[in-house]
Each structure stands twice: as C-alpha cells, then as structure tokens.
N, CA, C and O atoms as a Tinker XYZ file with bonds, in Angstrom:
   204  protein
     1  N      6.667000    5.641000    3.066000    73     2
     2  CA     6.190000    5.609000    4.409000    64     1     3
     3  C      7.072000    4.619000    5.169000    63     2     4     5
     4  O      7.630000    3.588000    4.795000    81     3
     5  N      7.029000    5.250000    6.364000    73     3     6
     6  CA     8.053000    4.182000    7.544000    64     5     7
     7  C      7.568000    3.965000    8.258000    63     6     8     9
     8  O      6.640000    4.707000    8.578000    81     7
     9  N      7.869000    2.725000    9.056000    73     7    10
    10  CA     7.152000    1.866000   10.171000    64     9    11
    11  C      8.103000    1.554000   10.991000    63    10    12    13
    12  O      8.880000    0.714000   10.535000    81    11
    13  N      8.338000    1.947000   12.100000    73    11    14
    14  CA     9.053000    1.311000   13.570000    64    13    15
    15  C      8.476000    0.464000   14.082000    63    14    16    17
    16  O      7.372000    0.766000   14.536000    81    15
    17  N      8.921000   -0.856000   14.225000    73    15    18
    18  CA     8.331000   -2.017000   15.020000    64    17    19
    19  C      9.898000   -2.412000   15.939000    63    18    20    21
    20  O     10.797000   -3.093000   15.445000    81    19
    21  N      9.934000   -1.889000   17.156000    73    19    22
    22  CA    11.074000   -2.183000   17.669000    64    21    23
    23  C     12.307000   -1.634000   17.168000    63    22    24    25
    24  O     12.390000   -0.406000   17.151000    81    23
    25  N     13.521000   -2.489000   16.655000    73    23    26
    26  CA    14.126000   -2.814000   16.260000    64    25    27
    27  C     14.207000   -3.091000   14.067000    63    26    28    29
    28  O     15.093000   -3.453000   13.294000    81    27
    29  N     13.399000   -2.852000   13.979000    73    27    30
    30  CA    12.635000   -3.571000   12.635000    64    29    31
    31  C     12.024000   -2.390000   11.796000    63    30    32    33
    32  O     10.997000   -1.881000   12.245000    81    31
    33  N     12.481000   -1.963000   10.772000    73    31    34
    34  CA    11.830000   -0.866000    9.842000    64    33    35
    35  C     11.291000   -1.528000    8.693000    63    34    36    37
    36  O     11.771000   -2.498000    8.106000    81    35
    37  N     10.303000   -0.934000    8.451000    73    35    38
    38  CA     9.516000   -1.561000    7.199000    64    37    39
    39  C      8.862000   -0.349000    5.946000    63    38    40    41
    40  O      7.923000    0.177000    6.543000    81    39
    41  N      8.895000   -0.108000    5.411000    73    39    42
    42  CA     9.370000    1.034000    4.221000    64    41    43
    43  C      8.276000    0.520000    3.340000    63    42    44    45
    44  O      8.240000   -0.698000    3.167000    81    43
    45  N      7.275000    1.360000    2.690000    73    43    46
    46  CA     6.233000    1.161000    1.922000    64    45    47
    47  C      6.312000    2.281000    1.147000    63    46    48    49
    48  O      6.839000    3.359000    1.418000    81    47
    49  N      5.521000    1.796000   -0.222000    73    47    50
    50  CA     5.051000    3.125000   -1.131000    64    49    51
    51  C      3.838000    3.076000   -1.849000    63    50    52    53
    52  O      3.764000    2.140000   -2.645000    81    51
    53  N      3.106000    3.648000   -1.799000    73    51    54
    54  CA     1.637000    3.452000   -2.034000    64    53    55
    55  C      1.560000    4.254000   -3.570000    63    54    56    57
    56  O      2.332000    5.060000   -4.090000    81    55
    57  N      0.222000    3.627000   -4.057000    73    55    58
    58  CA    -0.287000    3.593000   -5.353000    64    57    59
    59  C     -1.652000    4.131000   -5.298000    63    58    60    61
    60  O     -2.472000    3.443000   -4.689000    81    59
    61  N     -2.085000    5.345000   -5.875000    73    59    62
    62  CA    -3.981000    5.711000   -5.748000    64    61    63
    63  C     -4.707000    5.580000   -7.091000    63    62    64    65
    64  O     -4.723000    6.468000   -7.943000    81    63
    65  N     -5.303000    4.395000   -7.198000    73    63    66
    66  CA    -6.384000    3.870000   -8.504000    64    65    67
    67  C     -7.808000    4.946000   -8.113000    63    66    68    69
    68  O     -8.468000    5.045000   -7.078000    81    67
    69  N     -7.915000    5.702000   -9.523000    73    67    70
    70  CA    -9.328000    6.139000   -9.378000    64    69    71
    71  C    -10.365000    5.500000  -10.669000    63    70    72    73
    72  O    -10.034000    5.245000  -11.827000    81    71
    73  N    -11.422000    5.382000  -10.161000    73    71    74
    74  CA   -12.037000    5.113000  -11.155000    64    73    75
    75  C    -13.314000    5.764000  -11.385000    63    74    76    77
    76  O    -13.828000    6.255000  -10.380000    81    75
    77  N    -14.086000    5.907000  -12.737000    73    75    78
    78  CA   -15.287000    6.464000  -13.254000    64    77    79
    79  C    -14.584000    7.095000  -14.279000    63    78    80    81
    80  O    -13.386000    6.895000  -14.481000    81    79
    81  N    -15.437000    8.015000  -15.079000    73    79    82
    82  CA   -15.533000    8.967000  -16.210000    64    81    83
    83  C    -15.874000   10.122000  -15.312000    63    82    84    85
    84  O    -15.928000   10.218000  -14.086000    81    83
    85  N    -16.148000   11.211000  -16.574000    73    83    86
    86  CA   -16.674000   12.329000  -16.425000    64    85    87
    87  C    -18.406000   12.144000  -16.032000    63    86    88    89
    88  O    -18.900000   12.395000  -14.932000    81    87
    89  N    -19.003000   11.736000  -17.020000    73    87    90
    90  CA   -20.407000   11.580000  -16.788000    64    89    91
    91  C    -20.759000   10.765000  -16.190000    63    90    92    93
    92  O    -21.933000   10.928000  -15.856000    81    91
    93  N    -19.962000    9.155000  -15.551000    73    91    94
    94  CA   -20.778000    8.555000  -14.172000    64    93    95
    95  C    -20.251000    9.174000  -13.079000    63    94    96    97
    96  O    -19.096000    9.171000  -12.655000    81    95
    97  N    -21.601000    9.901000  -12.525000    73    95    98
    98  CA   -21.241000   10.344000  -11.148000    64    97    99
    99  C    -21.421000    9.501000   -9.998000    63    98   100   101
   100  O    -21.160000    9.949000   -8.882000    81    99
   101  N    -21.939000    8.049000  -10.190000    73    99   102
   102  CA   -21.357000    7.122000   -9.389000    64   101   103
   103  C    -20.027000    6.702000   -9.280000    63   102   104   105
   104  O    -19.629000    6.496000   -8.133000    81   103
   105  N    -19.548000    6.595000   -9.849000    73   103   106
   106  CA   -18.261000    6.503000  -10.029000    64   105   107
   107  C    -16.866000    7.312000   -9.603000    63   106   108   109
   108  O    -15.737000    6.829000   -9.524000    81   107
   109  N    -17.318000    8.809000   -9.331000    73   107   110
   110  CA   -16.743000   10.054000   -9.028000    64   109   111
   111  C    -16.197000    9.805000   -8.085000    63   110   112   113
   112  O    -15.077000   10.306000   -8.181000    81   111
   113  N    -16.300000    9.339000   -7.232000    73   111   114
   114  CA   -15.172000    9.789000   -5.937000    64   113   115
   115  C    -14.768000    8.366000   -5.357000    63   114   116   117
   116  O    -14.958000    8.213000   -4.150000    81   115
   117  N    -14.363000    7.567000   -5.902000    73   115   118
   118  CA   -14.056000    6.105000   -5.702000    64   117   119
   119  C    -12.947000    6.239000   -5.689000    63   118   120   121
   120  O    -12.599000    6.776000   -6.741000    81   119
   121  N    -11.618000    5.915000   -4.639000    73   119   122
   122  CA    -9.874000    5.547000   -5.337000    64   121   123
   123  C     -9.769000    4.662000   -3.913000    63   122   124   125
   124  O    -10.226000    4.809000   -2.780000    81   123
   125  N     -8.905000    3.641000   -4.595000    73   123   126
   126  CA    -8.224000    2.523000   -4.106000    64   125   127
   127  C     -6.841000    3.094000   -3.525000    63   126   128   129
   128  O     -6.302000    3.971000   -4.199000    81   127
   129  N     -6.112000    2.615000   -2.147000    73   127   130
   130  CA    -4.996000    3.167000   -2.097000    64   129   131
   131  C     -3.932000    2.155000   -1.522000    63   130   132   133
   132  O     -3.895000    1.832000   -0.334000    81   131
   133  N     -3.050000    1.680000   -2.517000    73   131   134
   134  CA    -2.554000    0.228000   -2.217000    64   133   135
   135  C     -1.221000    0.561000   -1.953000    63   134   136   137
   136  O     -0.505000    1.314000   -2.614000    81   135
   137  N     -0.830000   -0.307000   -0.523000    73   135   138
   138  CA     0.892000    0.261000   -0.111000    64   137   139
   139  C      1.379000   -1.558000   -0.847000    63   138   140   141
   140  O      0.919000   -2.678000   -1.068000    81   139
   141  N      2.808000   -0.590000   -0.971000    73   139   142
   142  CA     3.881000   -2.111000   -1.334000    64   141   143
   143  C      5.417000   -1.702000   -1.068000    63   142   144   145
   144  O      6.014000   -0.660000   -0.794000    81   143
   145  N      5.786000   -3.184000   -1.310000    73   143   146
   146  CA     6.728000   -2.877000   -0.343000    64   145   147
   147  C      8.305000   -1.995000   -0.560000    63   146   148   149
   148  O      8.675000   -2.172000   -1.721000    81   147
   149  N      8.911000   -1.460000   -0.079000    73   147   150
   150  CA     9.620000   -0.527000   -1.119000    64   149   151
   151  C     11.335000   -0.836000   -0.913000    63   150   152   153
   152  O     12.246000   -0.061000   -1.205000    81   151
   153  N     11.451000   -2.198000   -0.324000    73   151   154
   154  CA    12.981000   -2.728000   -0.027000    64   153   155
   155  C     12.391000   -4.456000   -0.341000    63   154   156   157
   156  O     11.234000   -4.756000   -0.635000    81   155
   157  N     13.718000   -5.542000   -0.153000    73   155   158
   158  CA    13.577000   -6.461000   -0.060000    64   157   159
   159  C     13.452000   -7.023000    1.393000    63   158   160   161
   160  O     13.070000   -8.184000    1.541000    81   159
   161  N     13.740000   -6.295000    2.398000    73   159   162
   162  CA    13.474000   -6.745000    4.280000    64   161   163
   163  C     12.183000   -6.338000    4.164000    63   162   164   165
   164  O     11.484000   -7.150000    4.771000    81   163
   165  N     11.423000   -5.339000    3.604000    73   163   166
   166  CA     9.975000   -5.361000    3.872000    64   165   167
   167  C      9.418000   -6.397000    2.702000    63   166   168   169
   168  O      8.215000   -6.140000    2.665000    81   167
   169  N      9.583000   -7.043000    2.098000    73   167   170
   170  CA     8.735000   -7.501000    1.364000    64   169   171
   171  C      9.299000   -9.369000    2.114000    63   170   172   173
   172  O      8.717000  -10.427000    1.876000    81   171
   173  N     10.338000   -9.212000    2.850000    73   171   174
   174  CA    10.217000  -10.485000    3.561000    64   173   175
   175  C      9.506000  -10.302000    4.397000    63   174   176   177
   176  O      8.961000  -11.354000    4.734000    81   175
   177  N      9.097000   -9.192000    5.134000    73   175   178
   178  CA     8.361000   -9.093000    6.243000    64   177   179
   179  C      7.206000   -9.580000    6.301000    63   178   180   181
   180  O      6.797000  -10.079000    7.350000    81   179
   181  N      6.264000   -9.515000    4.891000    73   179   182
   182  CA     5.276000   -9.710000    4.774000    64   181   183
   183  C      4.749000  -11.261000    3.972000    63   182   184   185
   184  O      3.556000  -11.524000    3.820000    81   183
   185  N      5.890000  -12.192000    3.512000    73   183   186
   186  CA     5.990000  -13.134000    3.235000    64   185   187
   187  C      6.459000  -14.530000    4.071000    63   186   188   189
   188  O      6.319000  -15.726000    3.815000    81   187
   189  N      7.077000  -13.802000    5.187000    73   187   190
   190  CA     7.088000  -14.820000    6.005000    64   189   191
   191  C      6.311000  -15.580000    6.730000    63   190   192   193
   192  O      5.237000  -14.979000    6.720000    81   191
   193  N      6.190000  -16.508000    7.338000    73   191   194
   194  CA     5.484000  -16.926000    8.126000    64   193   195
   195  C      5.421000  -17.121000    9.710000    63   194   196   197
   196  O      6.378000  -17.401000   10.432000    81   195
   197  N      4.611000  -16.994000    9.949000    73   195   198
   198  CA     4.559000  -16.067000   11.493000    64   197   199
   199  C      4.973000  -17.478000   12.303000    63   198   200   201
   200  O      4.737000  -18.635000   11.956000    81   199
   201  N      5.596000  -17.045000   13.371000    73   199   202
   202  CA     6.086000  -18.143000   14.721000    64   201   203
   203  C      5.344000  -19.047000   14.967000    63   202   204
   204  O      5.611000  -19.837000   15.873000    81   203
C-alpha cells in the first residue's frame, strides 16, 4: 500500500492474524490487520519525532 503526503511516499504491507478453532464459534470471525513498514524512509517516518 502507498501513501502520498505531499512530496513524501510511505509504502506499507500488511499482515491478517485470525484467531479461534473450528468448534469456538466465538472465536470465528476475529482477524487482526497489522500494516508495517515496507522501506527504510517509511519506517523513519514513523520513528521520528514530530517538530
């Protein structure tokens, strides 16, 4: 995934965690969906510290 901020691209790639079994049907339709960062300019992007 890409992000235009101006001048400034920021490049992500996401990860989908599911969790439960077969037989908890609480569990059934739960997934986590975690972006990270997919260069070293985006992963400064998000480590820096703001102005």
């Amino acid at each position: 995934m890409v992000f235009r901020f101006g001048a400034r691209e920021l490049r992500l790639f996401s990860t989908i965690t599911t969790f439960g079994t077969p037989v908890d049907i609480t569990l059934d339709e739960v997934a986590i969906e975690s972006y990270y960062p997919a260069d070293a300019e985006s992963a400064a992007y998000f480590t820096e510290s703001p102005p």
